[in-house]
C-alpha positions, -999 to +999 in steps of 0.1 A: +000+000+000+016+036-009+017+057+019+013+093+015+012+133+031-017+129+060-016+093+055-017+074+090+015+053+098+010+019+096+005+004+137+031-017+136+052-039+165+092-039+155+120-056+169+150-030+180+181-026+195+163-014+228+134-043+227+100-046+209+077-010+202+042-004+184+051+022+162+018+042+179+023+039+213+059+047+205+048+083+188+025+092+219+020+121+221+055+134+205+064+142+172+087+118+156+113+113+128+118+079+118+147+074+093+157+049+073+186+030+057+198+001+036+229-013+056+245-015+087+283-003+083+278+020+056+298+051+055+272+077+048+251+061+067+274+064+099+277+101+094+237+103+094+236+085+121+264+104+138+245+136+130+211+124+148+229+117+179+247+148+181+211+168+177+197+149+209+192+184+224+174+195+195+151+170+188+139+171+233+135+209+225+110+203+198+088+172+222+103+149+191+116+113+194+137+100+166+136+061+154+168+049+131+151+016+108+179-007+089+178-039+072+200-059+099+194-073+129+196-065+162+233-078+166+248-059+139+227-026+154+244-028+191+282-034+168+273-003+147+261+018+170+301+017+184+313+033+153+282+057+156+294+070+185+330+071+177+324+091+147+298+114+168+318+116+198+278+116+213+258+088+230+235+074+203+207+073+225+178+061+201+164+029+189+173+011+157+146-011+139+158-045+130+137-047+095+160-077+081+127-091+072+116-058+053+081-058+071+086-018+082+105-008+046+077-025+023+050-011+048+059+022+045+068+018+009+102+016+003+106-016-010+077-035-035+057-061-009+067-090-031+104-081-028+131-104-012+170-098-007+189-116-026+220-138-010+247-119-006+231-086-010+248-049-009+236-019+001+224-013-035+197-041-033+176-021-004+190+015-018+157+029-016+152+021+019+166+056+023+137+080+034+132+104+063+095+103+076+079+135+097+054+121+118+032+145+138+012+131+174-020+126+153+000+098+142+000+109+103+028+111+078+035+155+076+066+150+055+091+124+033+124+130+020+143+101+004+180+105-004+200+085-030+229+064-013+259+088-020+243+115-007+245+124+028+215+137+040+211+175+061+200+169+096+196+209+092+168+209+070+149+181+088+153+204+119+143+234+100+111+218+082+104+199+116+096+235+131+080+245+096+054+216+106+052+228+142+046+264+132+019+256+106+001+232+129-011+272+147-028+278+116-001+294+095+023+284+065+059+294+059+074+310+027+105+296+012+136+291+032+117+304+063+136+301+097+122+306+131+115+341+139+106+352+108+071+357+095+047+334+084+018+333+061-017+335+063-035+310+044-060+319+019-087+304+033-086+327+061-102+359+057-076+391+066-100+400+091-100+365+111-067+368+104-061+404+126-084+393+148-063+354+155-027+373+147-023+407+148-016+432+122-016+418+086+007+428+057-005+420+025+020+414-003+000+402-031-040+397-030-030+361-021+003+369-005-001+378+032+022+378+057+022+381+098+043+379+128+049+339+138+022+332+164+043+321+199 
């Protein structure tokens, strides 16, 4: 089944480094970022990993819990997660799905449901399994982002489009490159008067185009 924008996440109970989870009770009431990868003890792959535990600070900030997924098992996971941390020089605090039986990568469609790994497989046989899922606490898919395997994906942007999805869940949208602190925009559904009213003062750019000050 594909799985899409405002989808729900599929319920279901993995196997990790740190024991058995349901994917829902897991999210709670959090936001979550569950990304994904082909191979233990892959080099890019290390560095991504390196770069989630580093932003440990970051992700408690924003109430958001971060799951790694790779097709290995659990053994391989606790091994890798030593040259995580030596490459991080941080504590790689988070969980790593075991998905050597490809149940969360064909689930969340990464990987064709009739697909099986061949003997002997590389990275390059489960290269798609490569995707970065947004999850908000209503337990629905707000964003994807899959990356090819020689290029490392920026644990920047998923921090700056995390708080994108934070600050439009208050009714709001953000331009283009928007950071927090800067201002936001009003939807056009929402009159300019509702808008004043729920906001504060309105600047209108373009009959479609308005802005305001982020709401705190």
């Amino acid at each position: 089944m594909a799985l899409r924008i405002n989808d729900t996440i599929p319920d279901l109970t993995v196997t990790t480094d740190q024991g058995e989870i349901s994917l829902h009770d897991w999210v709670g009431d959090s936001w979550a970022v569950i990304f994904s990868h082909p191979k233990d003890f892959t080099p890019v792959c290390t560095t991504e990993f390196g770069a989630v535990a580093q932003l440990a600070d970051e992700w408690a900030k924003r109430n958001t819990k971060v799951l790694g997924v790779s097709v290995d098992g659990v053994e391989d996971h606790v091994k890798w997660k030593a040259d995580i941390e030596k490459v991080a020089e941080a504590k790689a605090e988070f969980a790593i799905v075991a998905d050597d039986g490809l149940d969360m990568a064909k689930a969340f469609d990464m990987l064709p449901s009739e697909y099986v790994l061949p003997d002997g497989r590389t990275p390059a046989d489960s290269a798609t399994v490569r995707s970065v899922f947004i999850i908000g606490p209503d337990k629905q898919v707000k964003l994807m982002m899959t990356y090819p395997m020689t290029v490392g994906r920026n644990f920047a942007e998923i921090i700056r489009a995390l708080d994108g999805l934070q600050m439009s869940a208050k009714g709001v949208a953000t331009p283009a490159n928007w950071t927090v602190g800067q201002d936001v925009i009003v939807p056009p559904a929402v009159s300019t008067e509702d808008a004043t009213a729920k906001f504060g003062e309105v600047t209108t750019v373009l009959p479609y185009l308005r802005t305001v000050k982020a709401p705190g």
